[in-house]
C-alpha positions as CSV (number, residue, x, y, z in Angstrom):
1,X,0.0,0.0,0.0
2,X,1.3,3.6,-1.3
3,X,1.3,6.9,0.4
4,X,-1.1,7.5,-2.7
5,X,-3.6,4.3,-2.2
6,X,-7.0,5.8,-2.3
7,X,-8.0,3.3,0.7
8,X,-5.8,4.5,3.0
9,X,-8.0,6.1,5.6
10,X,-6.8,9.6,7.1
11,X,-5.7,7.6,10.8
12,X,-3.3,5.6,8.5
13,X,-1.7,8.7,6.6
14,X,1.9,9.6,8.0
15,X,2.0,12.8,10.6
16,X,5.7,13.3,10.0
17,X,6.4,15.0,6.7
18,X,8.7,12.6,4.3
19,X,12.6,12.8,4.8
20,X,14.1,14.9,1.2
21,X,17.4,14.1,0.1
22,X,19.2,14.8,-3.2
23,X,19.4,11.9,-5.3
24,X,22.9,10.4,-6.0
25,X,24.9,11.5,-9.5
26,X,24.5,8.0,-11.1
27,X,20.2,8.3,-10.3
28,X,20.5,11.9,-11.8
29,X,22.3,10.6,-15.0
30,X,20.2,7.6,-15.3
31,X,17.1,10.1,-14.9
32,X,18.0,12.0,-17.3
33,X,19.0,9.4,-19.7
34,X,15.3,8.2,-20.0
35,X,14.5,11.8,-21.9
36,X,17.1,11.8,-24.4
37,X,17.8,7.9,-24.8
38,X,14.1,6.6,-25.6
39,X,15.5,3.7,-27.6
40,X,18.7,3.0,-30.0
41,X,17.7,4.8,-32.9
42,X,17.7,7.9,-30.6
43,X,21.0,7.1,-29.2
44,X,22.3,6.8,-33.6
45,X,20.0,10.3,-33.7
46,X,22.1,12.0,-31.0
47,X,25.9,10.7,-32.7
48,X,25.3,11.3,-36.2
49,X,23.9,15.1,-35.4
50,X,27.4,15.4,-33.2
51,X,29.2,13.8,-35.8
52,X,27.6,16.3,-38.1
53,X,28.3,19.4,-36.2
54,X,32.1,18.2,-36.1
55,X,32.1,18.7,-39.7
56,X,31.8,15.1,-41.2
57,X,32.1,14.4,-44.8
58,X,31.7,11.3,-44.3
59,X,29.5,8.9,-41.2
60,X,29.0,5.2,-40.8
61,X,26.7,3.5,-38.5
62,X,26.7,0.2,-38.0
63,X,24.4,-1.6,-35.6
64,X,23.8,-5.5,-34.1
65,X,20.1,-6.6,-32.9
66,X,18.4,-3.6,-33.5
67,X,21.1,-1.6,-31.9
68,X,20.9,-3.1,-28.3
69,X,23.7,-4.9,-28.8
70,X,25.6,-2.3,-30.4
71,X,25.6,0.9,-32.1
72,X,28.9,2.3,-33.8
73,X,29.2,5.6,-35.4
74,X,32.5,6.7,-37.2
75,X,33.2,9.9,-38.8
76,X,35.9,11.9,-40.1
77,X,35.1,15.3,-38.5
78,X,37.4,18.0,-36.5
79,X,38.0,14.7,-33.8
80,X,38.6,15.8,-29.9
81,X,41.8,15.9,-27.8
82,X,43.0,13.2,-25.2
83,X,42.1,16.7,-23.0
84,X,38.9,17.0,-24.6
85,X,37.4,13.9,-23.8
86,X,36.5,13.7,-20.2
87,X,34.7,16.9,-20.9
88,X,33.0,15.4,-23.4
89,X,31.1,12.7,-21.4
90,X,30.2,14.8,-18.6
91,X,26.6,16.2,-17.9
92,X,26.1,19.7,-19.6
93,X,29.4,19.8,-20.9
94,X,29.5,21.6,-24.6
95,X,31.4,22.8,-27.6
96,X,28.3,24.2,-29.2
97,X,27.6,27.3,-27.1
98,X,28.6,29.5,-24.3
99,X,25.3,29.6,-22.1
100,X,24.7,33.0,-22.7
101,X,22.6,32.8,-25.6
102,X,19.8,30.0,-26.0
103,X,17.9,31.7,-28.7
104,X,21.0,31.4,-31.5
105,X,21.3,28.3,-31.5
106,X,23.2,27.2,-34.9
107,X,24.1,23.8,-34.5
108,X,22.5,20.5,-33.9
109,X,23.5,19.8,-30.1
110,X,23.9,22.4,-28.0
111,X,22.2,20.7,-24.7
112,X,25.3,18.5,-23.5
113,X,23.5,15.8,-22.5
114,X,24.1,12.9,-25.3
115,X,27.4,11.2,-24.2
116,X,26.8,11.8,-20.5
117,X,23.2,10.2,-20.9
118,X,24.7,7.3,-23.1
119,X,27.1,6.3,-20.7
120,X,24.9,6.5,-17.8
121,X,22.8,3.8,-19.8
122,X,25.5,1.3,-21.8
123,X,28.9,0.6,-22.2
124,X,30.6,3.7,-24.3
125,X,33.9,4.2,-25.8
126,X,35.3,7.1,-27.7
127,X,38.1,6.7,-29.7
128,X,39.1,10.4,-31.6
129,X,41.7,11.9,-32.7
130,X,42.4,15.8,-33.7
131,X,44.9,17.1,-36.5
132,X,48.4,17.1,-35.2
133,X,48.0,15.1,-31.6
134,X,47.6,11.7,-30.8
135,X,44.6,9.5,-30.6
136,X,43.1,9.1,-27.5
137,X,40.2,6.7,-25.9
138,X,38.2,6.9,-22.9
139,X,35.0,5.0,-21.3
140,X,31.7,5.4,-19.7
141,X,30.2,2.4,-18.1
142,X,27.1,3.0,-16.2
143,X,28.0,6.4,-15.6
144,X,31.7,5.2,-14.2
145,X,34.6,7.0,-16.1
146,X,38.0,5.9,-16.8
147,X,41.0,7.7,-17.5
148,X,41.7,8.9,-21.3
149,X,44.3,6.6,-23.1
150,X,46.4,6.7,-26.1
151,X,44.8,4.8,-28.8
152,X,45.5,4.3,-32.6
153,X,43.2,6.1,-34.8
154,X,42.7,8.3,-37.9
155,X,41.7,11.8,-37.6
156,X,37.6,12.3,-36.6
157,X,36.0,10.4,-34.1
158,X,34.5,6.3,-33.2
159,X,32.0,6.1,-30.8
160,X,31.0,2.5,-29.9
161,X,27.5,2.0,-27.8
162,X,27.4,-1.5,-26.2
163,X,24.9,-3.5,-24.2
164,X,22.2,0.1,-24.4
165,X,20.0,0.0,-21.4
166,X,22.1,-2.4,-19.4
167,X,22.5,-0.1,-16.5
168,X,18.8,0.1,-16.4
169,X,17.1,-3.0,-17.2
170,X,13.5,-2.6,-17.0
171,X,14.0,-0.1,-19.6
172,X,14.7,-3.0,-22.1
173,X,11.3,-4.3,-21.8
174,X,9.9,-1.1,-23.4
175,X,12.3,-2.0,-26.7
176,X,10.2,-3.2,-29.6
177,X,11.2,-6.3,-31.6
178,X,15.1,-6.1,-33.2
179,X,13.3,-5.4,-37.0
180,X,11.3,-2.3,-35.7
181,X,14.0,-1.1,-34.3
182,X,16.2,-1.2,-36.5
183,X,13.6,0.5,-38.9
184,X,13.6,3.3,-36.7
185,X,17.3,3.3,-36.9
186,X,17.4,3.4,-40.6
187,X,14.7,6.3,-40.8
188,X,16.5,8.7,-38.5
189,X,19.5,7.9,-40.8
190,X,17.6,8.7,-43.6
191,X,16.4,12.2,-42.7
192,X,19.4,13.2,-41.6
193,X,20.8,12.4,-45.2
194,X,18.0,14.5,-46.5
195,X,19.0,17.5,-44.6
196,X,22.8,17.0,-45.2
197,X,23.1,15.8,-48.9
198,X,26.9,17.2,-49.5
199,X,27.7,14.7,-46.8
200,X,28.1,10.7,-47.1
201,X,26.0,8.2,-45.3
202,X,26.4,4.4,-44.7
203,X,24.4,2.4,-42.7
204,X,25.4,-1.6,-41.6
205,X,23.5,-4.4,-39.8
206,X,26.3,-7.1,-38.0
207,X,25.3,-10.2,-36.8
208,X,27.2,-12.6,-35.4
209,X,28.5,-15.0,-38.0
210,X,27.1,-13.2,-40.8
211,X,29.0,-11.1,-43.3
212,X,27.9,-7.1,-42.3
213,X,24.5,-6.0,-44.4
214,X,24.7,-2.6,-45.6
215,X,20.9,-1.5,-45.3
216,X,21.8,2.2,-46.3
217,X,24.3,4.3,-48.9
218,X,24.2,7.6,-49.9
219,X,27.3,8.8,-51.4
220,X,27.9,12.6,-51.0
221,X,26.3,14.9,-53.7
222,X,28.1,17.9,-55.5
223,X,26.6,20.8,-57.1
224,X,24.6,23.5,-55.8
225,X,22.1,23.0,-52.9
226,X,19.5,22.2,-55.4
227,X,21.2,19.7,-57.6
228,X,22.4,18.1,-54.3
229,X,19.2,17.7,-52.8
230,X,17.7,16.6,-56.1
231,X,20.3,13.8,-56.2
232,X,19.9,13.0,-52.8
233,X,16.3,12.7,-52.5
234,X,16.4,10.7,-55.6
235,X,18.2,7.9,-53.6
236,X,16.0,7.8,-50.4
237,X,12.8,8.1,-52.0
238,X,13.1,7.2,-55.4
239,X,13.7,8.4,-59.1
240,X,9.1,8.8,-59.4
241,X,9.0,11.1,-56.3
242,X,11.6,13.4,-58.0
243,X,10.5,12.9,-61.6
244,X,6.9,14.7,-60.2
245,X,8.2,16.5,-57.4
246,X,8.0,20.6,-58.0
247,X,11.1,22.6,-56.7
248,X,10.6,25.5,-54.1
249,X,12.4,28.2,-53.1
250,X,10.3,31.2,-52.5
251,X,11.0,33.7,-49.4
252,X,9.2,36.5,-47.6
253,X,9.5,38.2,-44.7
254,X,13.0,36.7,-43.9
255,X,11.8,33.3,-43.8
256,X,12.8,31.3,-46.9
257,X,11.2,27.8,-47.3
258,X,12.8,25.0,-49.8
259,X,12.8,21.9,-51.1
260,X,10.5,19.5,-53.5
261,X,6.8,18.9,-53.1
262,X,5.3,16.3,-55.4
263,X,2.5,16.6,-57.9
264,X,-1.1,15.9,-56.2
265,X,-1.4,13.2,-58.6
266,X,1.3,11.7,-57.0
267,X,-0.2,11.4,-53.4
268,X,0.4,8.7,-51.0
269,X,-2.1,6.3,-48.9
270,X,-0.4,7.6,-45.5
271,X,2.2,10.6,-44.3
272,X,5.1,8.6,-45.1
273,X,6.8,11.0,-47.5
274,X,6.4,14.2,-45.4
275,X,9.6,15.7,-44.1
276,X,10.2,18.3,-42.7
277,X,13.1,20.4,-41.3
278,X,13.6,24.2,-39.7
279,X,17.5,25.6,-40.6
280,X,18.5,21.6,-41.3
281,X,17.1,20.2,-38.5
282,X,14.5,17.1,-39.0
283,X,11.4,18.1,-36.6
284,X,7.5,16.5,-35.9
285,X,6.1,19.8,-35.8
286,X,2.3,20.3,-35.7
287,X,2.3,23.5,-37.3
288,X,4.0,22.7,-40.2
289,X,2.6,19.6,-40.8
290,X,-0.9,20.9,-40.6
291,X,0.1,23.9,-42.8
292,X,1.5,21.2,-45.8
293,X,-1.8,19.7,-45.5
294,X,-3.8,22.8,-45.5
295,X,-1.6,23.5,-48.5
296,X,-3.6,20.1,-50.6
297,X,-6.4,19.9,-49.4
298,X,-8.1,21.5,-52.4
299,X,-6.7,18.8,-54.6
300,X,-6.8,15.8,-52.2
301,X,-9.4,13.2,-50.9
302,X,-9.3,13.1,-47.4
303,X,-7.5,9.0,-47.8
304,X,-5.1,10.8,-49.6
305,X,-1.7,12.4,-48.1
306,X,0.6,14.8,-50.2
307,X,4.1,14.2,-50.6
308,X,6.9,16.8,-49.9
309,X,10.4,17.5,-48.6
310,X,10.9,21.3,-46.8
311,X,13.0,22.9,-44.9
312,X,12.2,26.2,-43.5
313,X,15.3,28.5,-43.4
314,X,15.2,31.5,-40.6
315,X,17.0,33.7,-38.4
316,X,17.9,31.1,-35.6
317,X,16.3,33.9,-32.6
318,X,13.2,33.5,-34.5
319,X,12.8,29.9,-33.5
320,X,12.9,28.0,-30.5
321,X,14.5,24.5,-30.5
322,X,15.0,24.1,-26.7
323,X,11.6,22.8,-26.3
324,X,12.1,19.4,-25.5
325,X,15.8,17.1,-24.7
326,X,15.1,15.2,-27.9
327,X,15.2,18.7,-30.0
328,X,12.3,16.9,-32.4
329,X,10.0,19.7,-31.5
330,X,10.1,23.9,-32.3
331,X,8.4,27.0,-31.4
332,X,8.2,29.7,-33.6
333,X,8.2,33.7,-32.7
334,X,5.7,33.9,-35.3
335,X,4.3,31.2,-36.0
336,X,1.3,32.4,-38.6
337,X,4.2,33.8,-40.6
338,X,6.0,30.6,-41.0
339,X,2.1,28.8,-41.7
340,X,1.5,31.2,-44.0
341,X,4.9,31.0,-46.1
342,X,4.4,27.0,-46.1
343,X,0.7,27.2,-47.7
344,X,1.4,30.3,-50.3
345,X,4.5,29.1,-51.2
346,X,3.4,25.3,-52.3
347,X,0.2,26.4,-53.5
348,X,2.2,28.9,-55.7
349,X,4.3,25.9,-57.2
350,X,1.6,23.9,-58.0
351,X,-0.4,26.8,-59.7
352,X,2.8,27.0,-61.7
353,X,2.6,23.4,-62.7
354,X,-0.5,24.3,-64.7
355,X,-2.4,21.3,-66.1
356,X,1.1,19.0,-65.5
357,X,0.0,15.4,-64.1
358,X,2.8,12.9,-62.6
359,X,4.5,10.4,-64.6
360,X,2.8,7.7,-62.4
361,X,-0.5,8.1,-64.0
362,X,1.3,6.9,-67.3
363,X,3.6,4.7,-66.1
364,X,0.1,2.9,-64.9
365,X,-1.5,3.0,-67.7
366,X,1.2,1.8,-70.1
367,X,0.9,-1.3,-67.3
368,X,-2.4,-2.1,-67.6
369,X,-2.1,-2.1,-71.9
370,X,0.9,-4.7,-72.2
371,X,0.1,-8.1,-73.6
372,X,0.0,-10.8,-71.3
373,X,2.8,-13.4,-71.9
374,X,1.1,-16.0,-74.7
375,X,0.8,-19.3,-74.1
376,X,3.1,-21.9,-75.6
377,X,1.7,-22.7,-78.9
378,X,0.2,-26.3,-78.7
379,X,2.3,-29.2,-81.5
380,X,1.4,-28.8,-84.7
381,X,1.4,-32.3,-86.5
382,X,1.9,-33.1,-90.1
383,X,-1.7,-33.8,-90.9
384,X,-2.5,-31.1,-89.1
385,X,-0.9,-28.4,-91.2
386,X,-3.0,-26.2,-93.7
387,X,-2.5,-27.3,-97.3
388,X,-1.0,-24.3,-99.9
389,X,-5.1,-24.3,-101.1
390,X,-5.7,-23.3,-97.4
391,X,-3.4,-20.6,-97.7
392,X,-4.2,-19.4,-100.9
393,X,-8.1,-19.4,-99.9
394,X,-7.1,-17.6,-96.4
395,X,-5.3,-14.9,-98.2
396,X,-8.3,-14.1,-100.6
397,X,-10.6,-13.6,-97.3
398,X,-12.6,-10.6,-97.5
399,X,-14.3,-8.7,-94.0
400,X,-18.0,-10.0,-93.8
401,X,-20.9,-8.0,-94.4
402,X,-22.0,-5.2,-91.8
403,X,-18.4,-5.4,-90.2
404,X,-18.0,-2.0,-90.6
405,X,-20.9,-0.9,-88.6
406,X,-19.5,-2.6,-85.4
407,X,-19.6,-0.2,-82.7
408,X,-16.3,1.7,-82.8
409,X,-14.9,5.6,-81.3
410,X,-17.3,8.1,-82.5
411,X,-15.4,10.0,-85.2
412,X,-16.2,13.3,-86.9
413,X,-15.1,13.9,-90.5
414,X,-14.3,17.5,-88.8
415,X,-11.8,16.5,-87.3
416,X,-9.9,16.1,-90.4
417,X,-10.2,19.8,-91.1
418,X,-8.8,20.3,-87.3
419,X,-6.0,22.9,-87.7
420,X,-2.6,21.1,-88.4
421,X,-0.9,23.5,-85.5
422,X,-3.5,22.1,-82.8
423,X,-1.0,19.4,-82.4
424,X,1.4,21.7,-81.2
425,X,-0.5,22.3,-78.0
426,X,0.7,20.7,-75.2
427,X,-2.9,18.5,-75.2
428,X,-3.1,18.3,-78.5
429,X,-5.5,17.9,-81.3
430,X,-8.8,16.5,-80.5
431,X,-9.5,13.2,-82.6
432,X,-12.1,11.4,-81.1
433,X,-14.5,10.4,-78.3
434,X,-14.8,7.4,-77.0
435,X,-17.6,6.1,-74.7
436,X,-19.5,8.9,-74.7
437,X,-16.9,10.2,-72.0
438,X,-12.7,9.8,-72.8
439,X,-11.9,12.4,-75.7
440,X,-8.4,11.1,-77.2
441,X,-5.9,13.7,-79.1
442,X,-3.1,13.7,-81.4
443,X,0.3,15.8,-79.6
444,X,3.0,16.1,-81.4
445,X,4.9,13.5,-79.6
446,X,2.3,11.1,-78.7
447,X,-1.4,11.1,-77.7
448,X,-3.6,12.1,-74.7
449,X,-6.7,10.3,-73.3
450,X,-8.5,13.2,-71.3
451,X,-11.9,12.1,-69.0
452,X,-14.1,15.1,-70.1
453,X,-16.4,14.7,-66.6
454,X,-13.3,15.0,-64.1
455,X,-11.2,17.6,-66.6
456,X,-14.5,20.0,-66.2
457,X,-15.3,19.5,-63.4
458,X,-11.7,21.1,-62.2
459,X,-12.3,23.7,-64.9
460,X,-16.3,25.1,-63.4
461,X,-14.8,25.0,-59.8
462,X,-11.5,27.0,-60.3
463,X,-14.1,29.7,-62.4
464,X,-16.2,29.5,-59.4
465,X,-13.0,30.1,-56.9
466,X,-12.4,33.0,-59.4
467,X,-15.7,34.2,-58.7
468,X,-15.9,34.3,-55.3
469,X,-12.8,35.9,-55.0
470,X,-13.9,38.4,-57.2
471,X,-16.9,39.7,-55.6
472,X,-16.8,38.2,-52.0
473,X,-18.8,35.8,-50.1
474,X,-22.1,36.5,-49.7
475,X,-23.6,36.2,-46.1
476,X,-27.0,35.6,-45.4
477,X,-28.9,37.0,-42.2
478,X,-30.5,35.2,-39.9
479,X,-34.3,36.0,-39.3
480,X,-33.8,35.4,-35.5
481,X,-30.0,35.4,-34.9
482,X,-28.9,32.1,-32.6
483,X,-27.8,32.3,-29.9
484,X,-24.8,29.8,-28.4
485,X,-23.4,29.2,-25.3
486,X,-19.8,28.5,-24.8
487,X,-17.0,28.9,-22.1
488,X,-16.0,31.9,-21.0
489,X,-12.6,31.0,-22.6
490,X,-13.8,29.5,-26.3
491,X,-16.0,32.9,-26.7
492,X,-13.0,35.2,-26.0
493,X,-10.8,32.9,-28.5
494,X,-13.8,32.8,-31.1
495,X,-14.6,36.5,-30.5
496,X,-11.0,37.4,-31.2
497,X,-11.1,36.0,-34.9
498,X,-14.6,37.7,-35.5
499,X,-13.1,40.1,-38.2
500,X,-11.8,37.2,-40.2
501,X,-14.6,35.4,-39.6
502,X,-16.7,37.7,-41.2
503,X,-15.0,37.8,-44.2
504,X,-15.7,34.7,-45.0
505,X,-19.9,35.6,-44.1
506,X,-20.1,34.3,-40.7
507,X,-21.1,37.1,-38.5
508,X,-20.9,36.7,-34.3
509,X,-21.3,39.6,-31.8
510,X,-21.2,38.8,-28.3
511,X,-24.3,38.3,-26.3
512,X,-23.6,39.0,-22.3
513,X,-21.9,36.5,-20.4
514,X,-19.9,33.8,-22.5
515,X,-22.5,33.5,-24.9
516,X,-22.2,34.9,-28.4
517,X,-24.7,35.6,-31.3
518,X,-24.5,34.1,-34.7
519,X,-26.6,37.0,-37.0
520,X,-25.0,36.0,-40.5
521,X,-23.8,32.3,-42.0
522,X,-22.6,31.8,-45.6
523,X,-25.5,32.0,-47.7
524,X,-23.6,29.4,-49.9
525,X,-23.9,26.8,-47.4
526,X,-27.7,27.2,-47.3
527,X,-29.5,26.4,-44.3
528,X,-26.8,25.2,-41.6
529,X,-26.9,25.1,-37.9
530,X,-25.2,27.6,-36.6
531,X,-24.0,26.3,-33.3
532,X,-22.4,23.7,-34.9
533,X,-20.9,25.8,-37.5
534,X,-20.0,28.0,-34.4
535,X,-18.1,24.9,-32.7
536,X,-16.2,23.3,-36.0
537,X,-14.8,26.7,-36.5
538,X,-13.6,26.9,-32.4
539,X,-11.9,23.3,-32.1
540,X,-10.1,24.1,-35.3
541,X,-9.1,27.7,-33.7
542,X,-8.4,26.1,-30.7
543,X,-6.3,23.7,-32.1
544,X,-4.4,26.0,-34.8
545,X,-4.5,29.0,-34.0
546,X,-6.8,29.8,-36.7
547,X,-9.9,28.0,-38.5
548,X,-10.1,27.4,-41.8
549,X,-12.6,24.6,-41.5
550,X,-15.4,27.7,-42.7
551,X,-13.1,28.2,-46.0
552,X,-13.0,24.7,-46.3
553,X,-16.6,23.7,-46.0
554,X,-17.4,26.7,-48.8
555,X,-15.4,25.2,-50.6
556,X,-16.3,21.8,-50.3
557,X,-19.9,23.2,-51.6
558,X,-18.5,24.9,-54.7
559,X,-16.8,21.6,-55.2
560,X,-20.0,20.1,-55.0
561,X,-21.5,22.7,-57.3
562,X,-18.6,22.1,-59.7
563,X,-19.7,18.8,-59.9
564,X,-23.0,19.3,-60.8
565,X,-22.1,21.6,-63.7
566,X,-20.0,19.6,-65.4
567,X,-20.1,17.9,-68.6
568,X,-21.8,15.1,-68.2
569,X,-20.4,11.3,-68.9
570,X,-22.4,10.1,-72.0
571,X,-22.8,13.4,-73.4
572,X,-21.4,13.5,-77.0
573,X,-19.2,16.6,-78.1
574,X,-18.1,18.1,-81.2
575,X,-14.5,18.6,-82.0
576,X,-15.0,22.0,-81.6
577,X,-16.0,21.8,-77.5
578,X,-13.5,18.8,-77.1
579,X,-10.3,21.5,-78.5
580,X,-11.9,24.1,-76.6
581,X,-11.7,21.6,-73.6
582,X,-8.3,21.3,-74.0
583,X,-7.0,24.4,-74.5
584,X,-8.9,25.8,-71.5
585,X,-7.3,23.0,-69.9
586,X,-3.6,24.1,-70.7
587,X,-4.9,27.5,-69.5
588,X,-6.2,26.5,-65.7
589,X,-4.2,25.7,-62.6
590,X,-4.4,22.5,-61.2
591,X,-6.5,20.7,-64.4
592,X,-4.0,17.6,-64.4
593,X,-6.3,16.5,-61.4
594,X,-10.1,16.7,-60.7
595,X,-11.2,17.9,-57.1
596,X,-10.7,15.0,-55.4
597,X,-6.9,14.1,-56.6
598,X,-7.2,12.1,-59.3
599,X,-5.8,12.6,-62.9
600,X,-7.8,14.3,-65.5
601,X,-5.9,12.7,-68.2
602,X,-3.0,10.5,-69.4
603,X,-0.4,11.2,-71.8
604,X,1.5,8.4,-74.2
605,X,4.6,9.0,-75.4
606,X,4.8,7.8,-79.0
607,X,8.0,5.2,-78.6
608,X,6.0,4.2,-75.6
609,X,3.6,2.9,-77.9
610,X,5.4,1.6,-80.3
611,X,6.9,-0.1,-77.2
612,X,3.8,-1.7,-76.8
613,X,3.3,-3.5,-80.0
614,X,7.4,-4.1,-80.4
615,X,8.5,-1.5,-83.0
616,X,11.1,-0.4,-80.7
């Protein structure tokens, strides 16, 4: 029974207050361990930033059962002095900064807690050596330190991490299975070679007698920071995310966000391919995340989840990254500037993209069209084999009445008189229609097979986007305005945003106490209840800073209305309305993908099909 046990009576509870004592160092460490060390790939985490702000070109890790056996991390940085390294290893002990300045933080560790929380935990040994002195060694085990020692090595530093958790067992049982972790190890590994692509990565599963299994190489990149990251992204996530992946590099009010963000036709099933980084620095930050999503969500399904590497670049006092021992987390000074920069800046690419779809969509469809493997001819015996009459009468065989009716594409002799430029268009020439709802065209280089429903319906709702913008959102007052109750709290937040609010035609005033009065709605959204209107807009306030669940749900209905107004499967159309289809097409943002993601058309390559039926 605990001091705490709810059936302890108030006779049984101690009259003496409890004896306090400090705890010993080794507790401290160990203490202290359990917020930077959660498991071995954030021990790996921890080295390869250190080896990085040494100066690396070049880091291995190499790992054995899903690095609780071991975790080694060499590197060819600046290295440490046999002086150096007891200072190294102890508790707030730094090279990174002086103390007196925690907002300007430039540099991956600055805490001092790695190595000191590492050896409180496992068996460490740090073998480094600067330009011009000797190598040097020295060990942690359990928070016990030994005396440095002269050691062979070449200039930069080995750590070795052996037996992680020994010191404090129970932790182990926490550890997932050896394969998960060592899929955590390989993904920290990975980002950090995203934000560092001039520098060298190798990453090396041992087991005992088994020859080592590299799991993980990139070689460093040259070039400028694009052409780098370009090359190096190409490595970790694959020549398709690149091949459909946008540049950016816009900046504004001394923030400057880059990177690659892929094509919305290229959109994944989960977050997997999100990344992002502030000044080189891999975070899990909320704000941004939200703000990449914010960014699709008028091209995505809600099962869909864009794609996108970014770093945002800023004045290091602008940005706090001493929120938590792990460093995974940030706190911007102003954080609606940095939201802000994220969604303009990727919605500016992809507007720039124009009617551009990813190569997937293709790459798909050429799939689907190749011939399936034939099957072995069956054994053709001598009697069996045509006579030279058979042949002769074979080759005098003539189509059979009323073939030509067959149902084929719908063709207009028009079409011939099409102009002979139309083909220069990036869409093409329109040549025919098939099932009353895929209109095909003739490019230059190949052909396109557009889906006239989906390609108009992106085409009525950016006009109605247009629109809107143009001449505002309409608001619509309430005969009796309703009235809704909230906390004291939520109606100050809500009241706060009541100027934005009403720009978008929702119009609150308070009404004594904590209510507040709703006297306008969007008359867009027709008849909608205002209170819970009133309380979508507030969580996402209260969880943003800001809603946008009002824009999104007047959106949604233009969407809708989009939708409706479109052409029509089934409906024929000359090949006048298909070109003009096309060319409006080339002329609107965003009409390589309908409103919910998916591909307005498909685009062949001409040796691709010639691929197809083995003329190349």
């Amino acid at each position: 029974m605990t001091l705490h046990d709810p059936k302890i009576s108030g006779s049984d509870r101690p009259t003496r207050p409890p004896v306090i004592r400090p705890l010993d160092e080794a507790a401290i460490k160990r203490i202290a361990a359990g917020e930077v060390v959660e498991r071995p790939a954030s021990a790996v985490k921890e080295l390869v930033e250190n080896a990085l702000d040494a100066g690396a070109r070049r880091i291995a890790v190499e790992y054995s059962a899903g690095g609780k056996v071991l975790i080694r991390v060499t590197d060819d940085g600046c290295g440490m002095t046999a002086d150096d390294l007891p200072l190294a290893v102890a508790l707030h002990a730094t090279s990174k900064i002086d103390g007196t300045d925690l907002l300007n933080i430039r540099s991956f560790g600055f805490r001092g807690e790695a190595l000191a929380s590492l050896g409180a935990v496992g068996w460490l040994t740090i073998t480094s050596r600067a330009e011009g002195n000797d190598g040097a060694q020295i060990t942690v085990a359990g928070g016990r330190l030994s005396a440095p020692r002269p050691a062979a090595a070449q200039k930069g530093t080995v750590i070795e991490l052996r037996d992680l958790f020994y010191a404090t067992p129970a932790r182990l049982k926490f550890l997932r299975a050896d394969r998960a972790e060592a899929q955590a190890i390989a993904e920290v590994v990975r980002r950090l070679a995203m934000a560092e692509p001039l520098v060298g990565f190798s990453l090396t599963e041992l087991a005992e007698g088994e020859a080592p299994r590299q799991i993980f190489r990139a070689d460093a990149q040259t070039g400028n920071f694009f052409d780098a990251l370009h090359g190096r992204l190409t490595g970790i996530l694959g020549a398709e995310f690149t091949a459909n992946a946008l540049k950016i590099d816009i900046e504004r009010d001394g923030l400057h966000l880059t990177g690659y963000a892929a094509l919305p036709t290229y959109s994944r099933g989960s977050s997997v391919q999100q990344f992002v980084f502030v000044n080189g620095r891999p975070v899990t930050d909320r704000l941004l995340l939200g703000a990449l999503r914010v960014a699709y969500f008028d091209f995505l399904s809600r099962d869909r989840h864009p794609a996108a590497v970014l770093n945002l670049i800023c004045d290091p006092e602008r940005v706090d990254v001493n929120v938590h021992p792990t460093k995974s987390e940030v706190r911007f000074r102003e954080p609606e500037a940095a939201r802000s920069l994220i969604i303009t800046g990727l919605r500016t690419a992809l507007s720039s993209a124009g009617h551009r779809a990813s190569t997937t969509v293709a790459d798909a469809t050429l799939a689907a069209m190749r011939p399936e493997s034939p099957a072995p001819a069956p054994r053709i015996y001598q009697m069996d084999r045509p006579s030279q009459t058979t042949f002769a009468r074979a080759a005098t065989w003539q189509a059979p009445t009323g073939f030509a009716e067959a149902p084929m594409a719908r063709f207009d002799p028009a079409d011939e008189r099409a102009a002979p430029d139309e083909e220069a268009y990036p869409l093409g020439a329109a040549k025919a229609q098939l099932h009353g709802n895929y209109i095909v065209a003739q490019t230059a280089k190949g052909m396109v097979i557009v889906d006239q429903h989906a390609a108009h319906e992106r085409l009525v709702y950016e006009r109605l986007k247009r629109q809107m913008a143009e001449t505002g959102i309409t608001a619509q007052a309430l005969l009796i305005p309703e009235i809704v109750d909230l906390s004291s709290s939520d109606a100050a937040l809500l009241l706060s945003h009541a100027a934005d609010l009403a720009a978008l035609g929702l119009t609150i005033e308070p009404f004594g106490g904590s209510a507040v009065a709703v006297r306008e709605t969007p008359a867009i959204l027709g008849t909608v209840s205002a209170a819970a209107l009133i309380r979508d807009v507030l969580d996402e306030v209260s969880d943003m800073g800001r809603s946008d669940s009002l824009q999104t749900r007047i959106e949604a209905i233009l969407s809708r209305m989009a939708c409706h107004g479109s052409v029509r499967s089934g409906r024929a159309l000359r090949p006048d309305e298909m070109n003009a289809l096309l060319r409006e097409m080339e002329a609107t943002p965003h009409s390589g993908q309908c409103n919910h993601g998916r591909p307005t058309y498909v685009e062949l390559q001409l040796h691709d099909i010639e691929r197809l039926f083995g003329r190349r």
